[in-house]
ROVEXMI-765314 format. One record per residue: x, y, z of N, C-alpha, C in turn. Coordinates in pm, whole numbers, padded with zeros to 5 digits, always signed. Atoms other than C-alpha are relative to their C-alpha. Example, Ala and Ser with C-alpha at 12.3 -4.5 7.8 and 13.67 -1.06 7.14 Angstrom:
// residues 2
+00089-00119+00000+01230-00450+00780+00090+00120+00000 -00082-00119-00006+01367-00106+00714-00077+00109+00073 
This chain:
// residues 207
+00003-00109+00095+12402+07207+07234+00065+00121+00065 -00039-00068-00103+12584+07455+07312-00003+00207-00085 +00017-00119+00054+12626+07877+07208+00101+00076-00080 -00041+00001+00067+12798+08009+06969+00008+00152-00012 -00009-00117-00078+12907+08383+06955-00049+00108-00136 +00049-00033+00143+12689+08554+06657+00004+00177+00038 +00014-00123-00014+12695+08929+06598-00095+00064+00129 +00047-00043-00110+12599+09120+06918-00116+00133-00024 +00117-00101+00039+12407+09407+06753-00126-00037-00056 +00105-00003+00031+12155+09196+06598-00071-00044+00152 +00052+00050-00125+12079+09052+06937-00042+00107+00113 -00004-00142-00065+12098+09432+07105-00146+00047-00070 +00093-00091+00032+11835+09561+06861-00084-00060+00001 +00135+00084-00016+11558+09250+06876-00018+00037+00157 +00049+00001-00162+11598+09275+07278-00034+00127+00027 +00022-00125-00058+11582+09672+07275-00183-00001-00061 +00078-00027+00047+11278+09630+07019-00069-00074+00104 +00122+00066-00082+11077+09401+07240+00014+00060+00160 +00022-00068-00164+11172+09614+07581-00117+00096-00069 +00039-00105+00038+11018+09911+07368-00178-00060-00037 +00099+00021+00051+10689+09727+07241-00075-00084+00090 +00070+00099-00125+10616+09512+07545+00007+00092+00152 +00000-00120-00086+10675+09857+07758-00107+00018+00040 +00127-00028-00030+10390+09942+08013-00052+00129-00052 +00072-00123+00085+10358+10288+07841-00023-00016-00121 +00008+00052+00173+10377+10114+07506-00173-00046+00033 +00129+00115-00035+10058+09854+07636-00137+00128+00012 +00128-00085-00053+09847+10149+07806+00017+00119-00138 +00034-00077+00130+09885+10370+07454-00081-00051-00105 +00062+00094+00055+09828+10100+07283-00166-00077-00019 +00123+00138-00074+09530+09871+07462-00070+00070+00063 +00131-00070-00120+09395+10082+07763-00025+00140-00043 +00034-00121-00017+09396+10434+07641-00123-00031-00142 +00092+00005+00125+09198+10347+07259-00157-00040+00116 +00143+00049-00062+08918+10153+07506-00048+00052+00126 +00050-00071-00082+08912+10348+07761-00103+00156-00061 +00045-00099+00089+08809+10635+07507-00152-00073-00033 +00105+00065+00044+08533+10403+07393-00094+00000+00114 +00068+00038-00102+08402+10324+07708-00028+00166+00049 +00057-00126-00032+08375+10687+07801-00111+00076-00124 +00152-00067+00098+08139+10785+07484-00108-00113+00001 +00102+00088-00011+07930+10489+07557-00114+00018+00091 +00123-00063-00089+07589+10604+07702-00046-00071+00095 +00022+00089-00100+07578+10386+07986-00142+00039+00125 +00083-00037-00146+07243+10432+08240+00027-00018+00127 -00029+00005-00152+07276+10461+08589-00099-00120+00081 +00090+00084-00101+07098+10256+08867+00018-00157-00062 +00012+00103-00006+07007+09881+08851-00091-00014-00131 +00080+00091+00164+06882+09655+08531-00099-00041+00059 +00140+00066-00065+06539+09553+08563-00023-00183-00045 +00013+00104+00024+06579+09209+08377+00103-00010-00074 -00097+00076+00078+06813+08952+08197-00022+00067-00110 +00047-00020+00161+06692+09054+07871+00084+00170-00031 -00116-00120-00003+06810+09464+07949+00114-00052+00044 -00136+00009-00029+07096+09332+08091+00086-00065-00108 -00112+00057+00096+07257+09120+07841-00039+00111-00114 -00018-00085+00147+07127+09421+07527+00091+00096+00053 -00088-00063-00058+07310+09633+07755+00123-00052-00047 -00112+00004-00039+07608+09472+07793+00057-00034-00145 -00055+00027+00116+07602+09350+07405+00025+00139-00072 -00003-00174+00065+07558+09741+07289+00157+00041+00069 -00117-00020-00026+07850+09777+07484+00113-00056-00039 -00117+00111+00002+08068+09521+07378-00012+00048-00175 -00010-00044+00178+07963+09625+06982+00096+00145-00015 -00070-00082+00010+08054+09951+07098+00154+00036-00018 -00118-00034-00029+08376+09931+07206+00126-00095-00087 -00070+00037+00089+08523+09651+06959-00037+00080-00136 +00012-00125+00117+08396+09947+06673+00107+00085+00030 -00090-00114+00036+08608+10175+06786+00133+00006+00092 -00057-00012-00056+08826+10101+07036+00170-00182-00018 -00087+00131+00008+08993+09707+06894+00144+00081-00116 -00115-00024+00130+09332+09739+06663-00066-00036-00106 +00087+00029+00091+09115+09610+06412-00134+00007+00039 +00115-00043-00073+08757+09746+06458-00089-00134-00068 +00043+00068+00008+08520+09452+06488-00170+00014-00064 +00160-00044-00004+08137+09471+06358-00021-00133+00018 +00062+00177-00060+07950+09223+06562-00176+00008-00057 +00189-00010+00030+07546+09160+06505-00034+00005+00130 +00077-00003-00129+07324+09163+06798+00028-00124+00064 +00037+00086-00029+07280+08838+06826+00178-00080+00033 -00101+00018-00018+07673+08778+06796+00070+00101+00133 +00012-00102-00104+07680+09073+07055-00002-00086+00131 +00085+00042-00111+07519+08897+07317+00035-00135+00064 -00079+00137-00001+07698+08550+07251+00117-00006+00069 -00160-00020-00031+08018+08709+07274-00004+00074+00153 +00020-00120-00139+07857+08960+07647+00028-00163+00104 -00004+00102-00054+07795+08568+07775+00103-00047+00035 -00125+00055-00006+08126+08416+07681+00063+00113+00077 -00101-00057-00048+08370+08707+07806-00103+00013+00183 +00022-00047-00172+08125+08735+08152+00062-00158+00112 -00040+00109-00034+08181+08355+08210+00160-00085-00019 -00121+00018+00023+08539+08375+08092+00087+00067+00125 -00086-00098-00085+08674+08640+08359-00039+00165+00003 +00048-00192-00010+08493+08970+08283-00091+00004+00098 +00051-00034-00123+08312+08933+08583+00048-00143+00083 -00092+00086-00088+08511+08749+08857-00068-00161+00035 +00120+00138-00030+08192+08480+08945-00068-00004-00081 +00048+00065+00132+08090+08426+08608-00135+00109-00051 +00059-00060+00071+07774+08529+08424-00124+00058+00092 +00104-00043-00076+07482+08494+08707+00049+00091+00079 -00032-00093-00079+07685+08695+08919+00004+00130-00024 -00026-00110+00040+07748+08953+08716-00176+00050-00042 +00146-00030+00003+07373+08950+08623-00066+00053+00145 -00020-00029-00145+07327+08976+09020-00004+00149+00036 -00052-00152-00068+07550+09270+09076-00049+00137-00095 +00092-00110+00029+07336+09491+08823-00110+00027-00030 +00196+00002-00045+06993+09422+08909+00014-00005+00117 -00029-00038-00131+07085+09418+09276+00028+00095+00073 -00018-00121-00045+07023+09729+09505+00117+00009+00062 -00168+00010-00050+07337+09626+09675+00088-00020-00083 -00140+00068+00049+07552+09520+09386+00020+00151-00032 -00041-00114+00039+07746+09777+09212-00064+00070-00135 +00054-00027+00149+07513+09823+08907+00054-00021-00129 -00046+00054+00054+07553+09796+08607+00116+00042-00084 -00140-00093-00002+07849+10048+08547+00081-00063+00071 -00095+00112-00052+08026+09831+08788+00024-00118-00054 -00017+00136+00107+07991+09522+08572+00089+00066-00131 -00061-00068+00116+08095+09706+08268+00176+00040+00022 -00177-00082-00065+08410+09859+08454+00053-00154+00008 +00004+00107-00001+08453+09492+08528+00082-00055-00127 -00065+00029+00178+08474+09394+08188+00102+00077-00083 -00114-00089+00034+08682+09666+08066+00107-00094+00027 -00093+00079-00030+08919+09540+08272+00051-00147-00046 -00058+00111+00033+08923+09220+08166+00000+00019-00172 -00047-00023+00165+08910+09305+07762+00153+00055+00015 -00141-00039+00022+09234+09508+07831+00132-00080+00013 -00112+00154-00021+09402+09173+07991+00008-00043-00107 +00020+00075+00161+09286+08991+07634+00106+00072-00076 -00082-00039+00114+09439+09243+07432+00119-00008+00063 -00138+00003-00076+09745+09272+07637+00054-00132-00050 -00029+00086+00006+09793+08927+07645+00013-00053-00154 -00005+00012+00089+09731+08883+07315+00087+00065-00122 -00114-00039+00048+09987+09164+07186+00126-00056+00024 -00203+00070-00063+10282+08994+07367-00012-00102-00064 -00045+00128+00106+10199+08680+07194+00087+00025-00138 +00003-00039+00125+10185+08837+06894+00194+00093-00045 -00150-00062+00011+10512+09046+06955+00137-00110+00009 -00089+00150-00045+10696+08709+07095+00062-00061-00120 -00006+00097+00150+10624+08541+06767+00111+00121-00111 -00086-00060+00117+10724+08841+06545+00128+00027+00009 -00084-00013+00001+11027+08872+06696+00085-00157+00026 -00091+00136-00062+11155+08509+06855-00021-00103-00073 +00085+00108+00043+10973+08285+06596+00117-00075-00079 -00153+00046+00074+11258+08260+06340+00149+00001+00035 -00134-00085+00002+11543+08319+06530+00100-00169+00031 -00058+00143-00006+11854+08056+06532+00011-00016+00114 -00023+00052-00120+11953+07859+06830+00113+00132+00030 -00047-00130-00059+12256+08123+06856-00042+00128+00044 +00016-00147-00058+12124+08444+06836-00125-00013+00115 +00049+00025-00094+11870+08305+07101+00077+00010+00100 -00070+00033-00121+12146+08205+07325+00079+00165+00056 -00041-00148-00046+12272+08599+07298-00066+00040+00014 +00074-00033-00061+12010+08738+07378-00069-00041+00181 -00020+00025-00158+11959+08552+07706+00092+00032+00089 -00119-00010-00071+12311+08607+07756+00023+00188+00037 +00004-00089-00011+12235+08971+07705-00044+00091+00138 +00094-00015-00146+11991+08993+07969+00079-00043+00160 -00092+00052-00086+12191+08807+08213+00110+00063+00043 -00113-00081-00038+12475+08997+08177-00043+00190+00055 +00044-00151-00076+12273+09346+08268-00032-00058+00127 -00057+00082-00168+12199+09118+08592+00097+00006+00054 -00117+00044-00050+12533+09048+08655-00022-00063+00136 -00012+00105-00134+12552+08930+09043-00107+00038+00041 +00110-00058-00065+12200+09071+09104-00129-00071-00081 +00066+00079+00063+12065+08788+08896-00105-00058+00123 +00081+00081-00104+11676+08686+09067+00058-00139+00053 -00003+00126-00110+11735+08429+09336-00017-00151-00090 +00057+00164+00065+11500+08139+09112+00070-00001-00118 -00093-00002+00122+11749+08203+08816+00122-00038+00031 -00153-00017-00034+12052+08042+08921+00054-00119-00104 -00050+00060+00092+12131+07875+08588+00185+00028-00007 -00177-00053-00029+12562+07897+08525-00009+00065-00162 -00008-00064+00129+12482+07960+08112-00124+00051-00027 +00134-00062+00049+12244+08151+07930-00068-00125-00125 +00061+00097+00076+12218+07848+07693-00127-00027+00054 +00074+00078-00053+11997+07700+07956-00124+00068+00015 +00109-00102+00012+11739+07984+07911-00046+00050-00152 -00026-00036+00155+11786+08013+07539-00157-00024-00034 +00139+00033+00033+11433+07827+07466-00131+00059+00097 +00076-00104-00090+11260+08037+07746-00014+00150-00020 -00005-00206+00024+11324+08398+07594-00161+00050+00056 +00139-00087-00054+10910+08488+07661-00008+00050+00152 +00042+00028-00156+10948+08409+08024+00151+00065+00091 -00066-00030-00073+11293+08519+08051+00010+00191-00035 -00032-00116+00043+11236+08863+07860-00132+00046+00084 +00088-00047-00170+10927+08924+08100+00062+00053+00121 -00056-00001-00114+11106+08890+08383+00078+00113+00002 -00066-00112-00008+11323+09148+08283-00061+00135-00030 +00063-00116-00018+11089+09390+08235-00047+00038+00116 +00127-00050-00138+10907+09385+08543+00121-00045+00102 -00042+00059-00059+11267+09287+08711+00085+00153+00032 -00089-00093-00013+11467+09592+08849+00122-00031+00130 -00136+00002-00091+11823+09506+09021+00002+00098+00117 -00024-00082-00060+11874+09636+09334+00068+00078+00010 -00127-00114-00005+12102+09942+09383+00051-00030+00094 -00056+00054-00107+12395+09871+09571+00000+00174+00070 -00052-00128-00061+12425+10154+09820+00158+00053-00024 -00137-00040+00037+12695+10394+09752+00113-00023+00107 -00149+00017-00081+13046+10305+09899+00065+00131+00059 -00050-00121-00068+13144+10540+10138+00203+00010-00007 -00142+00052-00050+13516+10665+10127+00057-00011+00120 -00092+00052-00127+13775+10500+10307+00068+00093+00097 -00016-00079-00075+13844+10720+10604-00120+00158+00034 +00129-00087-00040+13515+10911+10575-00076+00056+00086 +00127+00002-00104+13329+11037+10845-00143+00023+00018 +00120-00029+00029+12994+11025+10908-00063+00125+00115 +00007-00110-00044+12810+11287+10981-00122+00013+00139 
């Protein structure tokens, strides 16, 4: 299969739209600044939890809280869905060693309480949504697109590379990246070419 040479501006304005919406100041306007707002009006107590029972209404009051006001679509959970969902996300990655641990570290005079669990979780809700906007952006932009204007767009990217194309990219066409756009339009965000040092002129002296 090979590429085919389709108008260059529609391929210019899908790749500028997804630099612009998959942008780390786009993400943190987006994702971390709405829940970070949340998480700061949330009346959190200080010191250590005295039992499972405060600890998980805790952490479900929190978790109601902050999908109310802080999701792209504000969520209303119940208690009991609260508490389901504090379980799942602690044993998913919102606390690094799962659920007892995180139970642990805020009933424990040594752990970090339970403001440290919470901070915890934050963190990992903002990965979710993150992760979950780029899908979502991937699709709305790469879902329908033909085999050509795929193959320009890789070729787009490639060619702002030019000879400063990463090392593990040493494809010869952009065809061969055409069905990879998520992984190859990543890369170029978080990919910055080195600068060649400036060329001194010929007969220059240094100083």
């Amino acid at each position: 299969m090979t590429c085919s040479n389709p108008a260059t501006s529609s391929a210019e304005e899908i790749l500028d739209s997804l630099r612009e919406r998959l942008a780390e100041t786009t993400l943190i306007e987006l994702i971390d600044e709405p829940i970070d707002k949340a998480v700061r009006s949330f009346q959190c107590p200080g010191g250590c939890v005295e039992s499972q029972r405060d600890f998980l209404d805790l952490v479900a009051s929190f978790l109601r809280h902050v999908y109310a006001y802080a999701f792209p679509t504000a969520r209303e959970l119940t208690s009991a869905q609260a508490r389901d969902e504090a379980v799942s996300l602690l044993e998913q990655g919102g606390c690094p060693a799962g659920y007892r641990a995180a139970l642990w570290e805020a009933g424990h005079p040594l752990g970090p309480g339970i403001q440290g669990v919470l901070a915890e979780l934050t963190a990992f809700l903002k990965l979710r949504l993150r992760e979950a906007h780029v899908r979502w952006v991937f699709h709305e932009h790469l879902g329908g697109l033909d085999w050509p204007t795929k193959c320009q767009i890789a070729s787009l990217i490639m060619q702002r590379w030019g000879d400063r194309t990463p090392p593990e990219l040493n494809a010869q066409s952009a065809e061969q990246y055409a069905n990879f756009l998520p992984l190859l339009v990543q890369r170029d965000l978080y990919y910055l070419p080195p600068r060649q040092p400036p060329r001194r002129a010929q007969g220059a002296r240094r100083s």
